[in-house]
C-alpha positions as CSV (number, residue, x, y, z in Angstrom):
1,X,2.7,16.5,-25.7
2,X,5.0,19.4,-24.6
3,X,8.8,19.3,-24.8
4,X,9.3,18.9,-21.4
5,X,7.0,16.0,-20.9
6,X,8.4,14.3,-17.8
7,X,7.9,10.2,-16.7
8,X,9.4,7.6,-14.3
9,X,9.0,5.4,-11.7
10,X,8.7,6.8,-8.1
11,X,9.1,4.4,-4.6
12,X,7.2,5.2,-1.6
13,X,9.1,3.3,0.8
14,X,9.0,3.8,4.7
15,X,8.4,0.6,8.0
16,X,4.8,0.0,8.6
17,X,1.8,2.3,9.8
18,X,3.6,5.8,8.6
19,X,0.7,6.4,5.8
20,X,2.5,5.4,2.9
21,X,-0.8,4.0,1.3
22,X,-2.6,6.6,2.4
23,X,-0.4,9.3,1.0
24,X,-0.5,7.0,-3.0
25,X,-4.1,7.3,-2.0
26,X,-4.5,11.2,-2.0
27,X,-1.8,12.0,-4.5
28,X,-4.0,9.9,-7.0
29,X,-7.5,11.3,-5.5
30,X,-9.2,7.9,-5.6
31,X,-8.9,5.2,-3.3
32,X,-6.2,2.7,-5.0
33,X,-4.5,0.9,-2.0
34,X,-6.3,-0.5,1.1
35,X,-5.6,0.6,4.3
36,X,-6.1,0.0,7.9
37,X,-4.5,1.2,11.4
38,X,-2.7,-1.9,11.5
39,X,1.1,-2.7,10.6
40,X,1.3,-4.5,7.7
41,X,-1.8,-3.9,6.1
42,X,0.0,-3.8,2.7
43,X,1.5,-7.3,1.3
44,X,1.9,-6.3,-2.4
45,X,3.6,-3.5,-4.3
46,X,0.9,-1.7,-6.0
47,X,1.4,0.5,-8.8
48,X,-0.6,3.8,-8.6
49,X,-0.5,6.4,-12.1
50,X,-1.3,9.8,-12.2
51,X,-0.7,11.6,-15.7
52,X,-1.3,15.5,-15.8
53,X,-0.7,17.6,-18.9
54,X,3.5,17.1,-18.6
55,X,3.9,14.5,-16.2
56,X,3.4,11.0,-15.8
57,X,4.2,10.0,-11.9
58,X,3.9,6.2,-11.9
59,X,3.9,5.6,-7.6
60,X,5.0,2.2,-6.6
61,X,3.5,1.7,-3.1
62,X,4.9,-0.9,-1.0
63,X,4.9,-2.7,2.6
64,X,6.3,-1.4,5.1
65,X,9.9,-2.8,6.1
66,X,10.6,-4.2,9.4
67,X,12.6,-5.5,11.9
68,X,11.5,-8.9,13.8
69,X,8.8,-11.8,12.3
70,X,10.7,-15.0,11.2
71,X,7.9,-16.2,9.0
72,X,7.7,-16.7,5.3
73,X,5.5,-13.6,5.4
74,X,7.6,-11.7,7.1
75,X,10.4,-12.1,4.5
76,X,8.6,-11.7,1.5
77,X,7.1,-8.7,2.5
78,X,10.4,-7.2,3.4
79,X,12.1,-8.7,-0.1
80,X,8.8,-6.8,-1.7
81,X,9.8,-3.4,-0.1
82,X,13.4,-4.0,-0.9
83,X,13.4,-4.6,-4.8
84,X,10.5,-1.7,-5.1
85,X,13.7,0.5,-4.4
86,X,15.7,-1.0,-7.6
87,X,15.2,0.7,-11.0
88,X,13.1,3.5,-10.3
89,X,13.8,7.3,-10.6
90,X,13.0,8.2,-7.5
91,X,11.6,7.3,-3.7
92,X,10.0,9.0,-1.1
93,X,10.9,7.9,2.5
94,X,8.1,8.3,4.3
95,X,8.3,8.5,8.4
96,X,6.1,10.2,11.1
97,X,6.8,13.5,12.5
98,X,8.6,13.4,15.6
99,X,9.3,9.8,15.8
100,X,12.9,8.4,14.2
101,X,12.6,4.6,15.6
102,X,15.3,1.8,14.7
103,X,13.2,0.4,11.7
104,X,13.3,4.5,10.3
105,X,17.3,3.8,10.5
106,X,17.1,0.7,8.6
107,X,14.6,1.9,5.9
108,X,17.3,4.2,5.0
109,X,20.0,2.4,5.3
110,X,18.6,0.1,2.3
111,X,17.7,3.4,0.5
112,X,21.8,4.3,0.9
113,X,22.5,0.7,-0.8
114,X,20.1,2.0,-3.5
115,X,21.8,4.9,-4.5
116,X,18.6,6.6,-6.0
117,X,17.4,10.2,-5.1
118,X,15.5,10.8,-2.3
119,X,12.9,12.6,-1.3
120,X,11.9,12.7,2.4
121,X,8.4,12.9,3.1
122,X,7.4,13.9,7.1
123,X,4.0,12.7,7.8
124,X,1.6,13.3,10.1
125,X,2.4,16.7,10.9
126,X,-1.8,17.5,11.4
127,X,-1.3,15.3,14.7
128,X,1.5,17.9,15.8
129,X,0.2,19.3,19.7
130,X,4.0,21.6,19.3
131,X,4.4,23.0,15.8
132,X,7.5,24.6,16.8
133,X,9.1,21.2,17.6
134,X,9.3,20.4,14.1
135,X,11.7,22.4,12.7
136,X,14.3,21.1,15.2
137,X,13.4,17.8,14.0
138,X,13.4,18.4,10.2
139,X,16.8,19.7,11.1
140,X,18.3,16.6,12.5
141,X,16.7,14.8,9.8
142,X,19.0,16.8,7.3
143,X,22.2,15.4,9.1
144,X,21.0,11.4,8.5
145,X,21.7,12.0,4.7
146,X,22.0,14.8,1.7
147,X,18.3,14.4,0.7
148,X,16.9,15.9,-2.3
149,X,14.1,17.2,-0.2
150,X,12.0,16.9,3.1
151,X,8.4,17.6,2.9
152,X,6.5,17.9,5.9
153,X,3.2,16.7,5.1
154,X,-0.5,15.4,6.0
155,X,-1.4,12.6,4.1
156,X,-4.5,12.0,5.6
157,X,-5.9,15.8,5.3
158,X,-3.9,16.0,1.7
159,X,-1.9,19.1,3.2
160,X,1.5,19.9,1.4
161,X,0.6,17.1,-1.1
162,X,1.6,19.7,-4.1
163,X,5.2,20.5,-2.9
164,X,6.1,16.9,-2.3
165,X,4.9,16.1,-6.6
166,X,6.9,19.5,-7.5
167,X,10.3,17.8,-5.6
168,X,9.2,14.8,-7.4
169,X,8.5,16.1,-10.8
170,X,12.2,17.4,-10.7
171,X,13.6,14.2,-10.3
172,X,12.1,12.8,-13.3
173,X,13.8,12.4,-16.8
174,X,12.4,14.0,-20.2
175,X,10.5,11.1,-22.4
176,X,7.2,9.9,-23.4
177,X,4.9,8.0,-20.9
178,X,4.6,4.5,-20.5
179,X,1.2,4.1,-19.9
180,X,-2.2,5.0,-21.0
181,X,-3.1,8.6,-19.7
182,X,-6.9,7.4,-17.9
183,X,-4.7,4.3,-16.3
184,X,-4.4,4.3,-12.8
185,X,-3.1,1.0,-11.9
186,X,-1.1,-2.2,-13.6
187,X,-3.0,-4.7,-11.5
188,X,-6.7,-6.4,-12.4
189,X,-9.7,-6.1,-11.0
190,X,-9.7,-9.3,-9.9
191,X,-6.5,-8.6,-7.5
192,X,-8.1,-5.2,-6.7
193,X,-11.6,-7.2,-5.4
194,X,-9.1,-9.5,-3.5
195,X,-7.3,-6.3,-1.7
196,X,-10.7,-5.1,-0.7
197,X,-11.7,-8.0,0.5
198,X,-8.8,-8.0,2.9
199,X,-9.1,-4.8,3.9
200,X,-12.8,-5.2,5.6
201,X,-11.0,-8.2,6.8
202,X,-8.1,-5.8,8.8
203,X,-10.5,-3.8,10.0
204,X,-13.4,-5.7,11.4
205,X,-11.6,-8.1,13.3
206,X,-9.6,-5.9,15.5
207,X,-6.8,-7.2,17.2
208,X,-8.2,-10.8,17.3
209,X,-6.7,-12.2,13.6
210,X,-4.9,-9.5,11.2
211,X,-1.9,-11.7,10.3
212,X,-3.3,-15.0,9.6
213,X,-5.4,-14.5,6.4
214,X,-5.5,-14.2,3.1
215,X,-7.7,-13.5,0.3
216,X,-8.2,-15.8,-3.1
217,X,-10.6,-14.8,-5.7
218,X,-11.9,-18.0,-7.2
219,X,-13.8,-16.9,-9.8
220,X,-14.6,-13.7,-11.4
221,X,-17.5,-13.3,-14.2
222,X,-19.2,-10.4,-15.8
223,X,-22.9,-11.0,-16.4
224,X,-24.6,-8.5,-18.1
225,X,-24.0,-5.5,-16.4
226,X,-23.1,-7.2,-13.0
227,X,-20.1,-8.8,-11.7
228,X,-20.5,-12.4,-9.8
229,X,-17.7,-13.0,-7.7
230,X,-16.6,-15.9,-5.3
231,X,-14.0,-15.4,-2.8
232,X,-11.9,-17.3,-0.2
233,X,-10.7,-16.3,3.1
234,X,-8.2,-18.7,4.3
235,X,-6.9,-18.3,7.8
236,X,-4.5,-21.1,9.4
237,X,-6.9,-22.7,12.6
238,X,-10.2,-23.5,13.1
239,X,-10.7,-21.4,15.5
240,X,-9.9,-18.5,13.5
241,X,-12.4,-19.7,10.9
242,X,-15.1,-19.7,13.9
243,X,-14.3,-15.6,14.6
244,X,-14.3,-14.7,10.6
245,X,-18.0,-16.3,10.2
246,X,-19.0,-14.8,13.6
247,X,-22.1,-15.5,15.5
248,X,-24.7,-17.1,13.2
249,X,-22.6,-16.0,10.2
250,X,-23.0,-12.0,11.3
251,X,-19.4,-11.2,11.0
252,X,-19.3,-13.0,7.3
253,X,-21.9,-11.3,6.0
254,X,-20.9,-7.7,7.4
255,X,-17.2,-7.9,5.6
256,X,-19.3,-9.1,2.3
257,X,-21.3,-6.8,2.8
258,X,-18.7,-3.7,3.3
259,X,-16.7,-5.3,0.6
260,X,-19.5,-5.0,-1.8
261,X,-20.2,-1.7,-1.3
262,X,-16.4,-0.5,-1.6
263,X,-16.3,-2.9,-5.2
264,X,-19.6,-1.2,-6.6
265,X,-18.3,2.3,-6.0
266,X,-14.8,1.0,-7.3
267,X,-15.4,-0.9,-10.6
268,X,-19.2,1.4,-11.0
269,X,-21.2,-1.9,-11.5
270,X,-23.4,-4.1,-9.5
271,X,-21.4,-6.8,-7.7
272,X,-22.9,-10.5,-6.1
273,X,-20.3,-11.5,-3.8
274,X,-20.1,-14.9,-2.3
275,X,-17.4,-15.6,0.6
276,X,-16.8,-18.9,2.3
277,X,-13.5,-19.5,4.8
278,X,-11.3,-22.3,5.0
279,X,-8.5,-23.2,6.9
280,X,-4.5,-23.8,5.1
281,X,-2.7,-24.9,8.1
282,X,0.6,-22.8,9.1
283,X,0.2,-20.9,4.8
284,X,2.1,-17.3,6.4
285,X,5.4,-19.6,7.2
286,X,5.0,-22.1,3.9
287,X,6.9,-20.5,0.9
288,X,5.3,-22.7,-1.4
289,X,1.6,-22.1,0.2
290,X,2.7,-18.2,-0.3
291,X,3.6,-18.4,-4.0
292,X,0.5,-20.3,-4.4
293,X,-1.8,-17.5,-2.6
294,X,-0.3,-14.9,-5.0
295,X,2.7,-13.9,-3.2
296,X,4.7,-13.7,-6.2
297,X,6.1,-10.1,-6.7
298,X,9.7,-10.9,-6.0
């Protein structure tokens, strides 16, 4: 291990639906953290490692903070984002080029409170129709606060991706690493199955039902050189239930099915996957139905 081995904790922070998954995503080159076009997509902080040969960046992805939603939800995934920002060595503010909006102005001014440096990362810059009208922008961005850097960036087409890690790297202290160096993540496979689950979940059902669900892995065996796993999606009406299962049980069995797919490719095993849905009446505004669900980060 060379003298200047470098390790520490890194926050990607930012309000929903700027790419923050995304970007953890392409800095680690293997899909980690699910992600959808949807707000909120992200309920958990997620820790993503990526060890070269003198650097361990351990990423801690996280929802997106925002203004508005009185539910139980709603809070704990803004007390998730909050304490991701707490005892790290680092964060990286992500926004969208072009678009400051009142929940930008409140991300940061949590990340003040924090008193951490902080990297400013400007995403979306490959949707740009005016590349000249980003340098004004990056300019005005300077004034909001002394950052360490800002990155313009494409997390999607993995452009800039390099300069953003350098910035990072420097922000790191000298020691050893604190996990293994083929680990990418803290979190099981049986929370990982559960995330894609959710995922297929987000994107297959539009605009009809992306709030009111959630995802419990009630078993999770290794047979031979298979895994068997049975899932629960809960959602909180009836009628909900009736649009997950879908005509004949078509919708059911097309999540399972891209679930599946995403899990094989993901743990490099065959998977059986069984899904049934049941309703939990009002569980996104019941703290105790939360905690039981998983929610228990913070």
């Amino acid at each position: 291990m060379s003298d200047d081995f470098r390790s520490g904790y890194i926050s990607i922070v930012g309000r929903p639906n700027v790419g923050k998954s995304t970007l953890l995503n392409h800095i680690l080159q293997q899909k980690l953290c699910i992600t959808s076009r949807k707000p909120q997509t992200t309920r958990h902080n997620i820790i993503g490692i990526k060890t070269i040969d003198n650097t361990q960046f351990v990423y801690v992805d996280t929802p997106g903070l925002h203004k508005g939603g009185k539910k139980a939800m709603n809070r704990y995934l803004n007390r998730a984002a909050s304490s991701a920002m707490m005892d790290v060595n680092a964060i990286v503010f992500v926004i969208e080029a072009l678009n400051w909006t009142d929940e930008d102005q409140q991300v940061l001014e949590k990340i003040k409170d924090a008193k951490v440096p902080v990297i400013l990362a400007v995403n979306k810059i490959d949707q740009l129709d005016d590349k000249g009208s980003l340098l004004p922008f990056l300019a005005e961005l300077g004034k909001k606060m002394a950052f360490d850097d800002i990155v313009p960036l494409s997390a999607l087409k993995g452009k800039n991706l390099e300069p953003l890690e350098q910035s990072v790297r420097k922000l790191l202290p000298v020691c050893e690493p604190f996990y293994p160096e083929d680990q990418i993540t803290d979190r099981s496979e049986r929370f990982l199955a559960s995330e894609i689950i959710r995922e297929k979940l987000m994107r297959r059902l539009g605009q009809e039902l992306p709030y009111g669900i959630s995802v419990e892995i009630e078993s999770f065996v290794e047979e031979g050189s298979m895994y068997r796993i049975h899932a629960v999606i809960w959602v909180e009406r009836k009628g909900q239930k009736i649009i997950v299962i879908g005509k004949g049980g078509s919708m059911l069995k097309s999540i399972g099915k891209d679930a599946r797919v995403d899990m094989e490719k993901l743990f490099d095993t065959k998977i059986f996957l069984e899904l049934w849905v049941k309703v939990k009446e009002g569980w996104s505004d019941d703290e105790r139905a939360l905690r039981s669900l998983g929610y228990t980060d913070v």
